[in-house]
Backbone as XML, in Angstrom:
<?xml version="1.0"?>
<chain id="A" units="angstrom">
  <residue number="1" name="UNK">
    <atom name="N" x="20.837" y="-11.800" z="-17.478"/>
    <atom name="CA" x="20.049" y="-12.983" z="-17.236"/>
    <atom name="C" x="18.608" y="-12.714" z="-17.658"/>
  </residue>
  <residue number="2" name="UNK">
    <atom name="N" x="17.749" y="-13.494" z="-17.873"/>
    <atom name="CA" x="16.521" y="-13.732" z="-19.010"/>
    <atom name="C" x="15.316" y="-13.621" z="-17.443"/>
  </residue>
  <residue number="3" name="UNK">
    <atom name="N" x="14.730" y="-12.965" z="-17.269"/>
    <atom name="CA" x="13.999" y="-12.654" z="-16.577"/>
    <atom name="C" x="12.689" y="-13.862" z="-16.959"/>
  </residue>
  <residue number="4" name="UNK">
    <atom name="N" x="12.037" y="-14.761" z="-16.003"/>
    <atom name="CA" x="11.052" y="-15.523" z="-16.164"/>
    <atom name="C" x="9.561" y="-14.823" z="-15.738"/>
  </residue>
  <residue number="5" name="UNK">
    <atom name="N" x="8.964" y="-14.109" z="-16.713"/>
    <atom name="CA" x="7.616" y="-13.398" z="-16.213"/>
    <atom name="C" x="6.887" y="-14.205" z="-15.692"/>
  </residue>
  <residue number="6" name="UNK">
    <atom name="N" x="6.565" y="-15.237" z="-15.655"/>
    <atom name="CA" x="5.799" y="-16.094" z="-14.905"/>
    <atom name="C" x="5.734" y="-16.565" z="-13.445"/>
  </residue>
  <residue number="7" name="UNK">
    <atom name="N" x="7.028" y="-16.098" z="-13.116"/>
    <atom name="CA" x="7.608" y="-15.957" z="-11.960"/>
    <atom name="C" x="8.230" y="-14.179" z="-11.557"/>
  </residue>
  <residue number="8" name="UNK">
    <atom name="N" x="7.839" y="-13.447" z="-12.566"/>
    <atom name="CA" x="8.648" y="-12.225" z="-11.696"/>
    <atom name="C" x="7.257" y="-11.529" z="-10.773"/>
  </residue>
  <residue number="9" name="UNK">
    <atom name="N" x="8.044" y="-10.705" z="-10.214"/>
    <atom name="CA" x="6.787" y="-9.833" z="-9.280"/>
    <atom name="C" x="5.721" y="-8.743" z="-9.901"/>
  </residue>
  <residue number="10" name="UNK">
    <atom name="N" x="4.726" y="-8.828" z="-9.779"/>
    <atom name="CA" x="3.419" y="-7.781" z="-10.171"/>
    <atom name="C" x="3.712" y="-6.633" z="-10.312"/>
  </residue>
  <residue number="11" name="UNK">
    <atom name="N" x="5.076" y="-5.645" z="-9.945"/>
    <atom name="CA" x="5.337" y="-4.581" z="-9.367"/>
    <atom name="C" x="6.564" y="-4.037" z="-9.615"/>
  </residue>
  <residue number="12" name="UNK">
    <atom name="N" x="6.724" y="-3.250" z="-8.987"/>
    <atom name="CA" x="8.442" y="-2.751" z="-9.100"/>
    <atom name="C" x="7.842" y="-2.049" z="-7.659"/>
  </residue>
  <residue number="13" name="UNK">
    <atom name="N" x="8.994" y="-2.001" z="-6.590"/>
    <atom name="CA" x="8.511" y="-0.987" z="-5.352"/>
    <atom name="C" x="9.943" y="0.231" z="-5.305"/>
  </residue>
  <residue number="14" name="UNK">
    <atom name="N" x="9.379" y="0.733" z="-4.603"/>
    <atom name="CA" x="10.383" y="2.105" z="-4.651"/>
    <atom name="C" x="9.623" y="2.572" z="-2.825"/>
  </residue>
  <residue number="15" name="UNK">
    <atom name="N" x="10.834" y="2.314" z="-1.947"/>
    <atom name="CA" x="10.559" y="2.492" z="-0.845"/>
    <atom name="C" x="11.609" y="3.935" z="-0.387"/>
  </residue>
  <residue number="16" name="UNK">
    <atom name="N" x="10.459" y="4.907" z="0.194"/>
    <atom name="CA" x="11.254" y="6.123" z="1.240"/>
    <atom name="C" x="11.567" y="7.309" z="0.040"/>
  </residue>
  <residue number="17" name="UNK">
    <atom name="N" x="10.610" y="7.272" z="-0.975"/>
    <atom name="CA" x="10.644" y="8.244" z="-2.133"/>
    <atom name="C" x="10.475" y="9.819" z="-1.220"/>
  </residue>
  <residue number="18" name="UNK">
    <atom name="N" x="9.727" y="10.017" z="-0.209"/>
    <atom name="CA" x="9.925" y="11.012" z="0.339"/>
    <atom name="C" x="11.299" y="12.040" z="1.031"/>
  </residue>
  <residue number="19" name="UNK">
    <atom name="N" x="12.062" y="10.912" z="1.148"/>
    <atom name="CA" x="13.420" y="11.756" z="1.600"/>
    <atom name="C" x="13.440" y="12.292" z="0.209"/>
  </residue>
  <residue number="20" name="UNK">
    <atom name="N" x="13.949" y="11.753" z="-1.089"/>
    <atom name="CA" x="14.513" y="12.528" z="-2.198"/>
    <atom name="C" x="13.784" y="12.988" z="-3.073"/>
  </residue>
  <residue number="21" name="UNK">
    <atom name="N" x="12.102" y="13.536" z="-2.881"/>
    <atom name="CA" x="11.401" y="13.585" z="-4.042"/>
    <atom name="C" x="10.203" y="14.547" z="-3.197"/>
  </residue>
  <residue number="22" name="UNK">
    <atom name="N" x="10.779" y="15.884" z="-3.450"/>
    <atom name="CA" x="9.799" y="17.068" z="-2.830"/>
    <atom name="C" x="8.708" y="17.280" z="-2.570"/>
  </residue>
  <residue number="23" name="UNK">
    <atom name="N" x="7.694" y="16.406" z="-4.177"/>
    <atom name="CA" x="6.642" y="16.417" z="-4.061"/>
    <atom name="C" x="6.046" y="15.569" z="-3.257"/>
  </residue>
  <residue number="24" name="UNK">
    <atom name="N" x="6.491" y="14.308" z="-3.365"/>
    <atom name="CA" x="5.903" y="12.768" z="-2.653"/>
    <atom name="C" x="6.528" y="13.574" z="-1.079"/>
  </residue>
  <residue number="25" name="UNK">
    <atom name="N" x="7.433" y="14.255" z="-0.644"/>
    <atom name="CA" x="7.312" y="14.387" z="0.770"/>
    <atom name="C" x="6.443" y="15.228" z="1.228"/>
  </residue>
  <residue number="26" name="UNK">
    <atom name="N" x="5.717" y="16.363" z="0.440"/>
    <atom name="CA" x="5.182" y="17.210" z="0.860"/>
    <atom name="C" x="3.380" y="16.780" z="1.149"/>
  </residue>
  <residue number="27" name="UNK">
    <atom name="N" x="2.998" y="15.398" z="-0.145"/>
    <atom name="CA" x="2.079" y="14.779" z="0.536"/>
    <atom name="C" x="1.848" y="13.936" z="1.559"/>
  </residue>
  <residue number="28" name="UNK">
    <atom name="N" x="3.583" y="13.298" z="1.644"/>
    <atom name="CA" x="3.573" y="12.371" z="2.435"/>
    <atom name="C" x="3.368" y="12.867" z="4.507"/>
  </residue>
  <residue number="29" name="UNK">
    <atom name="N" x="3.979" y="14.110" z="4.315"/>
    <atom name="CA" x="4.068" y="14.865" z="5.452"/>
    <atom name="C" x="3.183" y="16.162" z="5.754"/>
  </residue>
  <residue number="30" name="UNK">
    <atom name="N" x="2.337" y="15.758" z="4.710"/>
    <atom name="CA" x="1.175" y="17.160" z="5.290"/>
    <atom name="C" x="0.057" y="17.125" z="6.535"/>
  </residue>
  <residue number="31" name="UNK">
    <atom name="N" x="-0.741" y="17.903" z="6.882"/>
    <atom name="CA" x="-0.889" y="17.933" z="8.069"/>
    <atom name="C" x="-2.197" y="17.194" z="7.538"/>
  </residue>
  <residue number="32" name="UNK">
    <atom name="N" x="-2.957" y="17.141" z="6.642"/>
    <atom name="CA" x="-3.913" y="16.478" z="5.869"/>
    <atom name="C" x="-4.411" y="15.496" z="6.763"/>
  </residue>
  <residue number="33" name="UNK">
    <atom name="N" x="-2.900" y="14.420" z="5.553"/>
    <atom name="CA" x="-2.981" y="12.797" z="5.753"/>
    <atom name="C" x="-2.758" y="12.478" z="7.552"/>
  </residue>
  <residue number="34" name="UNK">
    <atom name="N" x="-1.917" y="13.059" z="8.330"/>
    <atom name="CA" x="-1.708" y="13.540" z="9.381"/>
    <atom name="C" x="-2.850" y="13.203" z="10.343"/>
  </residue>
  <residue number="35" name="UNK">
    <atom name="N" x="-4.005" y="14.079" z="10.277"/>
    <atom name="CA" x="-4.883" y="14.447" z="10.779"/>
    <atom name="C" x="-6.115" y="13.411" z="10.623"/>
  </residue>
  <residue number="36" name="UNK">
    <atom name="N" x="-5.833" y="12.906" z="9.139"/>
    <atom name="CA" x="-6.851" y="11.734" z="8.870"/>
    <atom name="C" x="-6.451" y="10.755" z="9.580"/>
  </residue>
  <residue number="37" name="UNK">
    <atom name="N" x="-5.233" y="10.493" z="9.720"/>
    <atom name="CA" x="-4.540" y="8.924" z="10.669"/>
    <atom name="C" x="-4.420" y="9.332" z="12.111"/>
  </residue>
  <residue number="38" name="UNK">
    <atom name="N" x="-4.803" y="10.283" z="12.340"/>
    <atom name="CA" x="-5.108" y="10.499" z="13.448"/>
    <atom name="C" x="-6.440" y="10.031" z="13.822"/>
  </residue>
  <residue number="39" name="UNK">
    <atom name="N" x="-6.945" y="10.691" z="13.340"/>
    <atom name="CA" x="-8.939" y="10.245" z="13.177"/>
    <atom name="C" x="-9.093" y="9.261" z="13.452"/>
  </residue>
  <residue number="40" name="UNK">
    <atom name="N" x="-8.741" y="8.204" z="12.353"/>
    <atom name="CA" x="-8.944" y="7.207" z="12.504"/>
    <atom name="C" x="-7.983" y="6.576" z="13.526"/>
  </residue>
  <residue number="41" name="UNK">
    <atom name="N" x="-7.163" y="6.217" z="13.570"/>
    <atom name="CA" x="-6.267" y="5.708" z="14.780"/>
    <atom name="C" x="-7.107" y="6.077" z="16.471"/>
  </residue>
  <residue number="42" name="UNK">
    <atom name="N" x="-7.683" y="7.036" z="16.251"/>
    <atom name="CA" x="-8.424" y="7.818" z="17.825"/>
    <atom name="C" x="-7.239" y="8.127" z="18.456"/>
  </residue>
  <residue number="43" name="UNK">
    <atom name="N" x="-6.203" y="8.783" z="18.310"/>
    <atom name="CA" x="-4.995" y="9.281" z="19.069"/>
    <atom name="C" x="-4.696" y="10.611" z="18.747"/>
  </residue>
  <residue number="44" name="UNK">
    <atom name="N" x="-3.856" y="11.232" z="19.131"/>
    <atom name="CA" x="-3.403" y="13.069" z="19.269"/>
    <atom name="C" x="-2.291" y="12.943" z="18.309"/>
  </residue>
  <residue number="45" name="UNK">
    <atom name="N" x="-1.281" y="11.912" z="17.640"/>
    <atom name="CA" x="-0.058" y="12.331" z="16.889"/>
    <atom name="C" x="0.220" y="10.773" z="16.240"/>
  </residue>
  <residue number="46" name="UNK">
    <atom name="N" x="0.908" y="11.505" z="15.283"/>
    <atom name="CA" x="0.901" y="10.154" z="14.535"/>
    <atom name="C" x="2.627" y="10.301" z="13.982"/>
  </residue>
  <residue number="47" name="UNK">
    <atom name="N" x="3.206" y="9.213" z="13.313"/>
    <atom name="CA" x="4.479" y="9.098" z="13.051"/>
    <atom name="C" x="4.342" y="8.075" z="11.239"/>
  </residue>
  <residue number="48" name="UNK">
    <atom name="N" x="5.106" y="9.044" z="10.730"/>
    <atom name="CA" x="5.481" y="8.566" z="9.141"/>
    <atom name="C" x="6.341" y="7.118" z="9.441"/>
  </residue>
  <residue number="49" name="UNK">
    <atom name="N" x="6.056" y="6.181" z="9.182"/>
    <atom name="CA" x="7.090" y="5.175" z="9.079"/>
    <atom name="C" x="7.729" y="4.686" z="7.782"/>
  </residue>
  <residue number="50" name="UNK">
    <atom name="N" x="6.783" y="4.867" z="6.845"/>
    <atom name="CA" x="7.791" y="4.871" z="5.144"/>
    <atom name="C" x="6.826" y="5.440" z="3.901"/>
  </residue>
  <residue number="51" name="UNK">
    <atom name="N" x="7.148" y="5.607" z="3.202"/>
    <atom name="CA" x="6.403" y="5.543" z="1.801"/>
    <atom name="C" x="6.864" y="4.591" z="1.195"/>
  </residue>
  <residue number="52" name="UNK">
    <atom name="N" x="5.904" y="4.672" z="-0.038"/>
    <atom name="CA" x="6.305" y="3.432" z="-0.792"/>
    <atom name="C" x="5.284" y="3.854" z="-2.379"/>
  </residue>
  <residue number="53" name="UNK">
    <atom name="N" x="6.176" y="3.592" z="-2.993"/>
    <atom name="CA" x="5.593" y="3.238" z="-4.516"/>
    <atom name="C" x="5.859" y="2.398" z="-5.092"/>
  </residue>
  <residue number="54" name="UNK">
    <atom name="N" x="4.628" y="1.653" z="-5.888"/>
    <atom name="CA" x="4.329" y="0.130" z="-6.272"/>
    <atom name="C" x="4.063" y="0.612" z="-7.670"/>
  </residue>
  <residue number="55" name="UNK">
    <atom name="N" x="5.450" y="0.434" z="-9.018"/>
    <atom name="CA" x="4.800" y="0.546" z="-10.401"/>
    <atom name="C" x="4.299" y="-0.835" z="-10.504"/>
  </residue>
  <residue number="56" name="UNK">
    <atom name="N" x="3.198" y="-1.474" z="-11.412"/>
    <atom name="CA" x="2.741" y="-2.369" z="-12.073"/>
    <atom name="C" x="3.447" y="-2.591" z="-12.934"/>
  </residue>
  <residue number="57" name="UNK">
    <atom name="N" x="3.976" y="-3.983" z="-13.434"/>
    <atom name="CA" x="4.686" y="-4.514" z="-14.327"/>
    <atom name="C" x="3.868" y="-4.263" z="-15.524"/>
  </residue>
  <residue number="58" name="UNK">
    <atom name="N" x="4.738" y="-3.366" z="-16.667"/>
    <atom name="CA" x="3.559" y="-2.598" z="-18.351"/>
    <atom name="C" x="2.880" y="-4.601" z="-18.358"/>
  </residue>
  <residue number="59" name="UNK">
    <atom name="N" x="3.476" y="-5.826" z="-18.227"/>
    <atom name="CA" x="2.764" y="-6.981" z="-18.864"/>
    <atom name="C" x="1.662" y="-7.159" z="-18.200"/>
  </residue>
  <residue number="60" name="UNK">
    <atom name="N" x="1.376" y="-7.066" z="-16.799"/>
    <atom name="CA" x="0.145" y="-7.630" z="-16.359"/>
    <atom name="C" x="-0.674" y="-5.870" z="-15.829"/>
  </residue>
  <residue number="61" name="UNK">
    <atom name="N" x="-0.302" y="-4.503" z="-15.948"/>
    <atom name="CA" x="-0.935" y="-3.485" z="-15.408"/>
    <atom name="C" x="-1.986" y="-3.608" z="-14.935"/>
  </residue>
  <residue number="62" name="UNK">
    <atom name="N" x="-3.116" y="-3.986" z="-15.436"/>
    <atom name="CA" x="-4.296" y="-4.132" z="-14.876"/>
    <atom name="C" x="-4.735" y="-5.626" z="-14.221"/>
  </residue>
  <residue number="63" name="UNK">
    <atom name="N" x="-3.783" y="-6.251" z="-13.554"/>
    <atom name="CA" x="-4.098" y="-7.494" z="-13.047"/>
    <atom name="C" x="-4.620" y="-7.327" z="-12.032"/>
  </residue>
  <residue number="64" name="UNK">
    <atom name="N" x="-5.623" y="-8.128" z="-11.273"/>
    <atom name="CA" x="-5.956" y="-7.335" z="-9.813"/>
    <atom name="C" x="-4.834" y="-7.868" z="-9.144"/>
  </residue>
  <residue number="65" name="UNK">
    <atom name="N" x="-4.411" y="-7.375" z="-7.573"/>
    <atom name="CA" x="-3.504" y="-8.058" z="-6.829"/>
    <atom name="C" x="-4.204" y="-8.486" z="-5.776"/>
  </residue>
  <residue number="66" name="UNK">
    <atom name="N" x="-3.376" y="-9.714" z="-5.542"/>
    <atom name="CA" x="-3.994" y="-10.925" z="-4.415"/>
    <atom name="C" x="-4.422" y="-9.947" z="-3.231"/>
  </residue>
  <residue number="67" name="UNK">
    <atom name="N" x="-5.326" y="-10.293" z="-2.181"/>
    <atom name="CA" x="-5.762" y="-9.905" z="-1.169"/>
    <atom name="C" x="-4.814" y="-9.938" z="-0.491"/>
  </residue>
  <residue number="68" name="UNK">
    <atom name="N" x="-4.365" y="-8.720" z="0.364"/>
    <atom name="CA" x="-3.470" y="-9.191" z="1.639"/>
    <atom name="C" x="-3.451" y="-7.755" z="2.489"/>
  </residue>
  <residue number="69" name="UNK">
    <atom name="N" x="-2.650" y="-7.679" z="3.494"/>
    <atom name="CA" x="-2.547" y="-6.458" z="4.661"/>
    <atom name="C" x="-1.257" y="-6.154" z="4.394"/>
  </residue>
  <residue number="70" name="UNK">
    <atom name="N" x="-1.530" y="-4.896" z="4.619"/>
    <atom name="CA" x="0.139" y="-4.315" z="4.907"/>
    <atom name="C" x="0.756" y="-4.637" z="6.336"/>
  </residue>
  <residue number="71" name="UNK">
    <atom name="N" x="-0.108" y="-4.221" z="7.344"/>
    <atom name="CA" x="0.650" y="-4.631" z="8.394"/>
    <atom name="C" x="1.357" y="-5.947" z="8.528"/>
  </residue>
  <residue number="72" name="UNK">
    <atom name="N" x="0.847" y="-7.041" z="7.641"/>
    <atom name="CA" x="1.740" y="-7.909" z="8.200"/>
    <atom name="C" x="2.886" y="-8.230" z="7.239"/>
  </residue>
  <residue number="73" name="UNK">
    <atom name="N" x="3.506" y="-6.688" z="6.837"/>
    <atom name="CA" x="4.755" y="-6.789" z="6.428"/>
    <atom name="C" x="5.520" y="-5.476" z="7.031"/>
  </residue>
  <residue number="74" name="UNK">
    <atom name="N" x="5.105" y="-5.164" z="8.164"/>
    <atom name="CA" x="5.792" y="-3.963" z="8.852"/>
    <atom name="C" x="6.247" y="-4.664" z="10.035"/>
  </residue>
  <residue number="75" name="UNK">
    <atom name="N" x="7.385" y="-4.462" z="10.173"/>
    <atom name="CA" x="7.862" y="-5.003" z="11.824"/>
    <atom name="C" x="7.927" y="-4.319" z="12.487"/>
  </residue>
  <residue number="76" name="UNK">
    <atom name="N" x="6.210" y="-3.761" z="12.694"/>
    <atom name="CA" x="6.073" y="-2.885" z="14.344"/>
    <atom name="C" x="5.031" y="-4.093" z="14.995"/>
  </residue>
  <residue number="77" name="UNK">
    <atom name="N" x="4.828" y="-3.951" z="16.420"/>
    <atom name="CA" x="4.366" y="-4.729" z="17.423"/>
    <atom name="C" x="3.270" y="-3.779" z="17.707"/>
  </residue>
  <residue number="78" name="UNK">
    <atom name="N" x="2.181" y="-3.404" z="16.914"/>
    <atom name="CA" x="1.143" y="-2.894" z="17.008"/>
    <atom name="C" x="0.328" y="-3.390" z="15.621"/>
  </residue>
  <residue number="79" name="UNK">
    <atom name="N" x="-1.070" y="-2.841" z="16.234"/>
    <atom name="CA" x="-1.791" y="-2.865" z="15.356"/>
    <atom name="C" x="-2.494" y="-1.451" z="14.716"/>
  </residue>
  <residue number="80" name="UNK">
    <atom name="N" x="-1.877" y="-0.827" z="15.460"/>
    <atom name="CA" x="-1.865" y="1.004" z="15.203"/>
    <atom name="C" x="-1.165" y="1.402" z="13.929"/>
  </residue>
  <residue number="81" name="UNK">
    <atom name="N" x="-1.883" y="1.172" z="12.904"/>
    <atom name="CA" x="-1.012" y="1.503" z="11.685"/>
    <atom name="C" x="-2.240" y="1.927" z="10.409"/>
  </residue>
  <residue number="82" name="UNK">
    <atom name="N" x="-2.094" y="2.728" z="9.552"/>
    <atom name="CA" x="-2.988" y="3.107" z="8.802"/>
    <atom name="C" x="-1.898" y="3.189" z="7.501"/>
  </residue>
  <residue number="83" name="UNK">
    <atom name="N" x="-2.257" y="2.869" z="6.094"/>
    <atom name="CA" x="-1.983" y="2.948" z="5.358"/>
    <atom name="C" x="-2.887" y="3.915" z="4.455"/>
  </residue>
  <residue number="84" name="UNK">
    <atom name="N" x="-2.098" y="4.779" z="3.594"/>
    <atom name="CA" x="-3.238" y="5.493" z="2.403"/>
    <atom name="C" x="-2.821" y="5.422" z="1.022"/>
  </residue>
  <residue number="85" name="UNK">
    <atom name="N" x="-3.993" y="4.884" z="0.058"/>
    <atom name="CA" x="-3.574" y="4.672" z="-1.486"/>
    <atom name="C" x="-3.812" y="5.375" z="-1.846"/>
  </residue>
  <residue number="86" name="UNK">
    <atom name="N" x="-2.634" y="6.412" z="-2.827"/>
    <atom name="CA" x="-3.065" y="7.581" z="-3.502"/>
    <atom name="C" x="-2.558" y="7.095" z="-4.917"/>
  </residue>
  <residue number="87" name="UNK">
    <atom name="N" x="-3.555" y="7.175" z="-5.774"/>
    <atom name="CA" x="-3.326" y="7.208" z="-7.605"/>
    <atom name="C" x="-2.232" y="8.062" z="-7.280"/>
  </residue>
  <residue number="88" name="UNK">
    <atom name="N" x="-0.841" y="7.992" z="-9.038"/>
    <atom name="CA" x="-0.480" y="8.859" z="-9.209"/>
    <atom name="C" x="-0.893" y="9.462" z="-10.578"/>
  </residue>
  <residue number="89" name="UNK">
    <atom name="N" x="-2.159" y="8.951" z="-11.162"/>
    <atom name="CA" x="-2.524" y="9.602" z="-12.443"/>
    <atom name="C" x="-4.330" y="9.077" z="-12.147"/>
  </residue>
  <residue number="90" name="UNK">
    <atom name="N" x="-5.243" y="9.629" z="-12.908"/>
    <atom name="CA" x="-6.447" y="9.148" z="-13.208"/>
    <atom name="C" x="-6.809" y="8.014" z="-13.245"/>
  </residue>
  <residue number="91" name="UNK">
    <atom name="N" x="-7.468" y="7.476" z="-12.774"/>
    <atom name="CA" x="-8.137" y="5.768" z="-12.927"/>
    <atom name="C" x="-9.502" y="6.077" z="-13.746"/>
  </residue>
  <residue number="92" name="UNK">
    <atom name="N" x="-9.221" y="4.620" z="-14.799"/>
    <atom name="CA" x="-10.390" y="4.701" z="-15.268"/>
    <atom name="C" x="-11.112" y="3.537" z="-15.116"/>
  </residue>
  <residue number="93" name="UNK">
    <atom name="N" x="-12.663" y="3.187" z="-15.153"/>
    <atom name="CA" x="-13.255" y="2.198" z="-15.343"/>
    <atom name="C" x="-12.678" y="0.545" z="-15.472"/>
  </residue>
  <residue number="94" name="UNK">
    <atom name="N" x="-11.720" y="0.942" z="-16.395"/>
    <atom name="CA" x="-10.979" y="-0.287" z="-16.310"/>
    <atom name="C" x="-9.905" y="-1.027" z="-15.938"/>
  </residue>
  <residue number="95" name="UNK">
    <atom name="N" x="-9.347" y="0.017" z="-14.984"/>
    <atom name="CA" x="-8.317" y="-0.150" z="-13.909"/>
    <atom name="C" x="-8.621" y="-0.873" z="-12.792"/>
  </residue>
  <residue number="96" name="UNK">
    <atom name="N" x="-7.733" y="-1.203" z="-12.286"/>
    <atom name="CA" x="-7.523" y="-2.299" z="-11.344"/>
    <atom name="C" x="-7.722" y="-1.446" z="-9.624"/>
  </residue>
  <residue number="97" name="UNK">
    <atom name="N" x="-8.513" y="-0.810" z="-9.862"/>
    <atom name="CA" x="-8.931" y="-0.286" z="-8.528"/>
    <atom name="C" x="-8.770" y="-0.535" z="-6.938"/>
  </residue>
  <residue number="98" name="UNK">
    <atom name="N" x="-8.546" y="0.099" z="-6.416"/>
    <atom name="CA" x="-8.418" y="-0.306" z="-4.883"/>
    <atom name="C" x="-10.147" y="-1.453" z="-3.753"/>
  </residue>
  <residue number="99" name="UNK">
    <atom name="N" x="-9.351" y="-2.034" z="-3.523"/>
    <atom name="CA" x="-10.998" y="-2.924" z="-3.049"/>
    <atom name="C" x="-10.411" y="-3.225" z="-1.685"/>
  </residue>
  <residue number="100" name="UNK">
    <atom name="N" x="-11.740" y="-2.670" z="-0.622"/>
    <atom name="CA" x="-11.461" y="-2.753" z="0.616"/>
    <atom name="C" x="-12.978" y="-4.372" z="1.081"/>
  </residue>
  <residue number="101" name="UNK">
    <atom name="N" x="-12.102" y="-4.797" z="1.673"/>
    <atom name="CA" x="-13.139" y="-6.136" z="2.301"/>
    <atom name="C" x="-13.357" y="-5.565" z="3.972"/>
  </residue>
  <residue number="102" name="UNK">
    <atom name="N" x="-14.921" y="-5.381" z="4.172"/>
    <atom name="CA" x="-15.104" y="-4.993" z="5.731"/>
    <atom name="C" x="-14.788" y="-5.663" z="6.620"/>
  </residue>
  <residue number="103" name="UNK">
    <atom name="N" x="-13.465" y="-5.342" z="7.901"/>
    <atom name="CA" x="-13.798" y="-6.397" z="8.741"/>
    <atom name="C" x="-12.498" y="-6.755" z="8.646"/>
  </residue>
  <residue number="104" name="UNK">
    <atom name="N" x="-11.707" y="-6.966" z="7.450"/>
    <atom name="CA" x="-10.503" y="-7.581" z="7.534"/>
    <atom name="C" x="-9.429" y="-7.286" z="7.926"/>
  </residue>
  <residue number="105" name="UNK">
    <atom name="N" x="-9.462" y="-6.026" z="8.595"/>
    <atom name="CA" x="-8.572" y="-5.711" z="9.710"/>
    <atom name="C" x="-8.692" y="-6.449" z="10.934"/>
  </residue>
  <residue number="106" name="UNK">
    <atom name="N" x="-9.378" y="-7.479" z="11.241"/>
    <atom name="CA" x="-10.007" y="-7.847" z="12.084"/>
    <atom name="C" x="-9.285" y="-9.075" z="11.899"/>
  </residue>
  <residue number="107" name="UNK">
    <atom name="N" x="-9.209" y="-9.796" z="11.248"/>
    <atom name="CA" x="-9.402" y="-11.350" z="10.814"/>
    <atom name="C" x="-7.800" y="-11.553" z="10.366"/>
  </residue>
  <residue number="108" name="UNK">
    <atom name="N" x="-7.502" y="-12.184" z="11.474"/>
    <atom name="CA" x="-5.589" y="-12.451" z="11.102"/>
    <atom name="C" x="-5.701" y="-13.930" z="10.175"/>
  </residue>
  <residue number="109" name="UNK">
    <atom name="N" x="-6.357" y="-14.769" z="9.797"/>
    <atom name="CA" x="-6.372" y="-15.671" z="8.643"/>
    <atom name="C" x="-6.303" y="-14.729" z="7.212"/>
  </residue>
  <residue number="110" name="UNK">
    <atom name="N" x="-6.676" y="-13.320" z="7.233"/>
    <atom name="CA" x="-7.008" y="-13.292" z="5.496"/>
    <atom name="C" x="-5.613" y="-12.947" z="4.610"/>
  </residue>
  <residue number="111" name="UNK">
    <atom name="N" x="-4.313" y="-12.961" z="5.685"/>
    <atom name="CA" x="-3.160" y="-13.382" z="4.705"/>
    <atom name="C" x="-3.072" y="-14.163" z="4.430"/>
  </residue>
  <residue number="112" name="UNK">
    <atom name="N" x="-3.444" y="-15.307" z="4.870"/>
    <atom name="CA" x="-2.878" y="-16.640" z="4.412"/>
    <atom name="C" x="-4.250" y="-17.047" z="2.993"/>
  </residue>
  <residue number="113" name="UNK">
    <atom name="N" x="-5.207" y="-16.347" z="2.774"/>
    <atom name="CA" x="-5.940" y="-16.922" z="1.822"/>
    <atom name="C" x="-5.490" y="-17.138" z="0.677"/>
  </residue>
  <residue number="114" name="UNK">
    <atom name="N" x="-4.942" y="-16.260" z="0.044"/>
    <atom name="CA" x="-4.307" y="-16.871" z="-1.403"/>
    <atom name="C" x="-2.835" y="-17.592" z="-1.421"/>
  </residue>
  <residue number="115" name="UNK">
    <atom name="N" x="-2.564" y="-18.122" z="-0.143"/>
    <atom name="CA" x="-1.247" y="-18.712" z="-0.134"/>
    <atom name="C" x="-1.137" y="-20.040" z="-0.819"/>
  </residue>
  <residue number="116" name="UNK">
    <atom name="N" x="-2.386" y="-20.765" z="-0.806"/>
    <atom name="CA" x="-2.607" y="-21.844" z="-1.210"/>
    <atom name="C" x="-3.571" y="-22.469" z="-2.776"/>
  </residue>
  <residue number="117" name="UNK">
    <atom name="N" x="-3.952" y="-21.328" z="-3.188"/>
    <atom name="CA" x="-4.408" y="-21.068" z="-4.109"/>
    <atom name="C" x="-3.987" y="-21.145" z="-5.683"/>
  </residue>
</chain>
């Protein structure tokens, strides 16, 4: 079947690469990232709930992607959740970079902003 790019997704995802992929578990489970989500969280232990890798579709690679939260695609009943974006190669200047908005952990409207758009 004829795939409609205009309608396909920004991405390709690849969820739980850490069970079968040595390297992605060994960052995913180091005492590092660990210790940083600890930090920030203000708690003593923290728990892996998935990985995930997001390729960019080669047609749009450098598109930015819409604003949105992860948490509100995790079905936990907290707000205790930290996510971390790690490149898997060099970014340059003209890459589609990670952009954090202050505050918007805060503000349960800023999923719905580009819904209507």
């Amino acid at each position: 079947c004829a795939m409609d790019l205009q309608r396909a997704p920004p991405y390709f995802q690849f969820i739980n690469l850490h069970r079968v992929h040595h390297h992605i578990s060994e960052i995913a489970l180091s005492q590092r990232l660990a210790a940083m989500a600890a930090a920030l969280l203000q708690v003593d232990r923290v728990r892996l709930y998935q990985t995930g890798m997001f390729v960019k579709d080669p047609f749009g690679v450098n598109n930015p992607t819409n604003w949105h939260k992860d948490l509100n695609m995790v079905p936990l009943d907290t707000n205790d959740y930290v996510t971390f974006w790690c490149p898997r190669r060099k970014l340059h200047h003209s890459d589609s970079a990670l952009t954090f908005l202050s505050g918007s952990h805060k503000d349960t409207a800023a999923f719905n902003w580009n819904l209507f758009s």
